[in-house]
C-alpha positions as CSV (number, residue, x, y, z in Angstrom):
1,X,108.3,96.1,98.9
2,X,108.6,93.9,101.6
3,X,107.9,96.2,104.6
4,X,105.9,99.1,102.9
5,X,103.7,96.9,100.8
6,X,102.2,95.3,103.8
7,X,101.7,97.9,106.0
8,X,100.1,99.9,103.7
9,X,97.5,97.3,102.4
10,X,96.8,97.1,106.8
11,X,96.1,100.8,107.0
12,X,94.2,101.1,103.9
13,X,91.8,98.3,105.2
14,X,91.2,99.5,109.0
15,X,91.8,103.0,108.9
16,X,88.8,104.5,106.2
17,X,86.0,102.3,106.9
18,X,84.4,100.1,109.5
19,X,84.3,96.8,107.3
20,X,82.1,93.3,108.2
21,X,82.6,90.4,107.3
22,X,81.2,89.8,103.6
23,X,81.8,93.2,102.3
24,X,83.6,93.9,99.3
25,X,86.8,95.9,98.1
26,X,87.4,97.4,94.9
27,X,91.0,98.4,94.2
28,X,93.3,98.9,90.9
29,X,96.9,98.0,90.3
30,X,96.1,94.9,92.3
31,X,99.2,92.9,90.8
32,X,101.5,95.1,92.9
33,X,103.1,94.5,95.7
34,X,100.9,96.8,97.6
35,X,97.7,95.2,95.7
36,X,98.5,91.7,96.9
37,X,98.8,92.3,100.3
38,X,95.3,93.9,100.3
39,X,93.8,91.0,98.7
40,X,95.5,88.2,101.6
41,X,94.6,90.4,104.1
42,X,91.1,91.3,103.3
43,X,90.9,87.2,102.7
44,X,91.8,86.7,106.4
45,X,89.4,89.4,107.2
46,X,86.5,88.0,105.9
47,X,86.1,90.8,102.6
48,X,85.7,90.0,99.2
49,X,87.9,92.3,96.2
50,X,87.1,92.8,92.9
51,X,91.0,93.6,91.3
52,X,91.7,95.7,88.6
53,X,94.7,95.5,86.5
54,X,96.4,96.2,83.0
55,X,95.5,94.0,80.2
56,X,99.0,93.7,79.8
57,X,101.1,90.5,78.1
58,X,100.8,87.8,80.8
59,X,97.2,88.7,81.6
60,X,95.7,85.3,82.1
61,X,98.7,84.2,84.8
62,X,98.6,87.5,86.9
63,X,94.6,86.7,87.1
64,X,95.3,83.0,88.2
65,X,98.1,84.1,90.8
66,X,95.3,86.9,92.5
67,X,93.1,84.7,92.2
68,X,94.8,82.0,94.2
69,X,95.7,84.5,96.6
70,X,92.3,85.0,97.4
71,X,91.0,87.4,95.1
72,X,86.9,87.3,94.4
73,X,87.4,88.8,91.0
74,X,90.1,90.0,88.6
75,X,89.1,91.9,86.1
76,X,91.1,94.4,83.1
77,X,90.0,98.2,82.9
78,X,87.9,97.3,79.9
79,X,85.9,94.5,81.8
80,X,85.3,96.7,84.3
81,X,83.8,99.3,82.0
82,X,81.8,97.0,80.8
83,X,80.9,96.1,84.3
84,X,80.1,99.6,85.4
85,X,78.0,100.2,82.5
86,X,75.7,98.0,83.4
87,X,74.2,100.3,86.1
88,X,74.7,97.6,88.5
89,X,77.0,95.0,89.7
90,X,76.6,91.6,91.5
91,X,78.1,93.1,94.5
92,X,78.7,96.6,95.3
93,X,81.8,97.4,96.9
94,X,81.8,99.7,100.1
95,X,85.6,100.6,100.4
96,X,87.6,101.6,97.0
97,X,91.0,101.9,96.9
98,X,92.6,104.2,94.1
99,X,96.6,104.2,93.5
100,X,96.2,105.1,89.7
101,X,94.1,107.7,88.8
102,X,92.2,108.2,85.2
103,X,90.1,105.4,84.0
104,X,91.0,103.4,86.4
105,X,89.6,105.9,89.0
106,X,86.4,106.6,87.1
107,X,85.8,103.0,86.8
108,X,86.0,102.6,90.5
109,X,83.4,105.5,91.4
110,X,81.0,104.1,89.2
111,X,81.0,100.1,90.9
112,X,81.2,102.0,94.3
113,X,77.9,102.4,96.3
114,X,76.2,104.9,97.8
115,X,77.4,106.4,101.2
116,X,81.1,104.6,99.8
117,X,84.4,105.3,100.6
118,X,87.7,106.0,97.9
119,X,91.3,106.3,99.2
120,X,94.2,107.7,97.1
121,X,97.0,106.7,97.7
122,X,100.7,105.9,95.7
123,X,100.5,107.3,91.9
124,X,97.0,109.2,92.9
125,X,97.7,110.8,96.4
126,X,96.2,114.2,95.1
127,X,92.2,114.4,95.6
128,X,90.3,114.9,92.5
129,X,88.0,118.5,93.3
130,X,86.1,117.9,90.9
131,X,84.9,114.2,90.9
132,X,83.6,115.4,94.8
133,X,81.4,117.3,93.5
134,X,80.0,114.6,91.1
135,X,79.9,112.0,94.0
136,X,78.7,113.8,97.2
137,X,77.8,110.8,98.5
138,X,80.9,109.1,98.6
139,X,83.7,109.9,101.2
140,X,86.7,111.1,100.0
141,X,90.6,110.4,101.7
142,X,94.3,110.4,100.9
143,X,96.7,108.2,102.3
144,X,100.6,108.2,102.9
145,X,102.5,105.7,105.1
146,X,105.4,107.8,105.9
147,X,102.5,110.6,106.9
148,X,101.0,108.0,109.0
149,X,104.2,106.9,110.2
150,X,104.9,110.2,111.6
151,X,101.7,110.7,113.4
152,X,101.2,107.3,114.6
153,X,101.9,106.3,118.4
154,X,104.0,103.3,119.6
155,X,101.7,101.9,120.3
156,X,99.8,101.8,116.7
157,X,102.6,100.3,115.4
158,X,103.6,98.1,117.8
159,X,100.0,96.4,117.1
160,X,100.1,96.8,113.3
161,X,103.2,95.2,113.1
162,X,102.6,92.2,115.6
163,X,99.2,91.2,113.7
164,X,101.3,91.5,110.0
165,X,104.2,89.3,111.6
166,X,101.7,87.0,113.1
167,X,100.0,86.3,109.7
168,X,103.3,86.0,107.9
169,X,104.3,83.3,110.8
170,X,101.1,81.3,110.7
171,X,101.6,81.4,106.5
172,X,98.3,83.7,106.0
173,X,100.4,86.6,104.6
174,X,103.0,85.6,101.9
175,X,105.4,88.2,100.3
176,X,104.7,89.6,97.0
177,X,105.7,87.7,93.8
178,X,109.6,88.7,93.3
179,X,112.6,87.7,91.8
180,X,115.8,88.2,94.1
181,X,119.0,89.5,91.9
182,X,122.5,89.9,92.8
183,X,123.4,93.7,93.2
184,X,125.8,93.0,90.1
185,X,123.1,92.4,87.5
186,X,121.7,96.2,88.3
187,X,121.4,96.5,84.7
188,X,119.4,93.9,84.0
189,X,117.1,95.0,86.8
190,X,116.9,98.3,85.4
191,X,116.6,97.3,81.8
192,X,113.1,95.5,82.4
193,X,111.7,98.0,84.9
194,X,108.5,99.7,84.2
195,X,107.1,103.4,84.9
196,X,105.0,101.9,88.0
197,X,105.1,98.8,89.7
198,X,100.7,98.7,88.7
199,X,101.8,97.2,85.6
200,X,104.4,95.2,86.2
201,X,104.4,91.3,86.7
202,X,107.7,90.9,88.5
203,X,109.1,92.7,91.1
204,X,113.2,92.4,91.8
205,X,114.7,92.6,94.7
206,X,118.4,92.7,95.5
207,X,119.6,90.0,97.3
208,X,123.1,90.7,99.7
209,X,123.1,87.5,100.8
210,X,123.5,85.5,97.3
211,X,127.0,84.2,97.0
């Protein structure tokens, strides 16, 4: 969570699209760790995000939090419906950032604008065939770190990782909302995990150095 998350959200954001200052990202499952990072660092970079996430128990505090991250908008699956079928939105977001799939995809391909780009990624790696066909305009691409990871030069990472430590130094970047657990209360951990980290509110993390 703490080192994938961020470096993830960094290649999503500079390896799809050539972004200016002003232009907005759409994205689902934006309460995860992944989600937040994307939403601090398109802050610093000058973008604005329109966040989707599950109209799940805690709504109104998840959508606060983002929100005080930086986020532009929060929105649940059905707002966003309602948003895309509209035929128009206040802003039209150039870069799109799929992790989930379904709904929450279609939702996304129908706020994206023309000429836009969609990235799968986590949950929704796989591109959809189909949905291609139905938006040749758009530019389709998959993306996984540890692909990346393998292909990537020293020197990629060497600058990825300086400007991510930089931000976290200078307090631009903060790590995502979590709760640190001794490795004893496993259980407890496990008991209130959920299928994917997109609808969860909490993340744990085991802590080795509690006493």
């Amino acid at each position: 969570m703490l080192t994938i998350a961020p470096c993830t959200a960094y290649r999503l954001l500079k390896d799809f699209r050539y972004m200016q200052n002003g232009d907005t990202v759409i994205q689902n499952a934006a309460n995860s760790p992944c989600g937040q990072c994307i939403i601090q660092l398109c802050r610093n970079m000058g973008l604005k995000t329109l966040n989707i996430v599950a109209n799940h128990c805690g709504y109104e505090a998840v959508k606060k939090y983002l929100l005080n991250l930086g986020g532009s908008a929060v929105f649940t699956l059905e707002e966003a419906e309602e948003l895309s079928g509209l035929g128009r939105s206040l802003t039209k977001p150039v870069l799109a950032l799929n992790c989930l799939g379904g709904r929450y995809e279609d939702v996304m391909l129908k706020l994206l604008d023309k000429k836009g780009v969609i990235v799968y990624y986590g949950c929704a790696y796989d591109l959809p065939m189909v949905k291609q066909f139905l938006r040749k305009d758009a530019r389709f691409y998959k993306f996984s770190l540890n692909e990346w990871e393998a292909c990537a030069t020293c020197v990629d990472k060497d600058i990825m990782y300086k400007e991510l430590i930089q931000q976290m130094v200078v307090g631009h970047l903060a790590a995502p909302v979590h709760h640190p657990l001794e490795l004893k209360d496993y259980v407890y951990a496990l008991k209130n995990t959920v299928q994917c980290e997109a609808f969860a509110t909490l993340n744990y993390v085991f802590d080795f150095t509690l006493p």
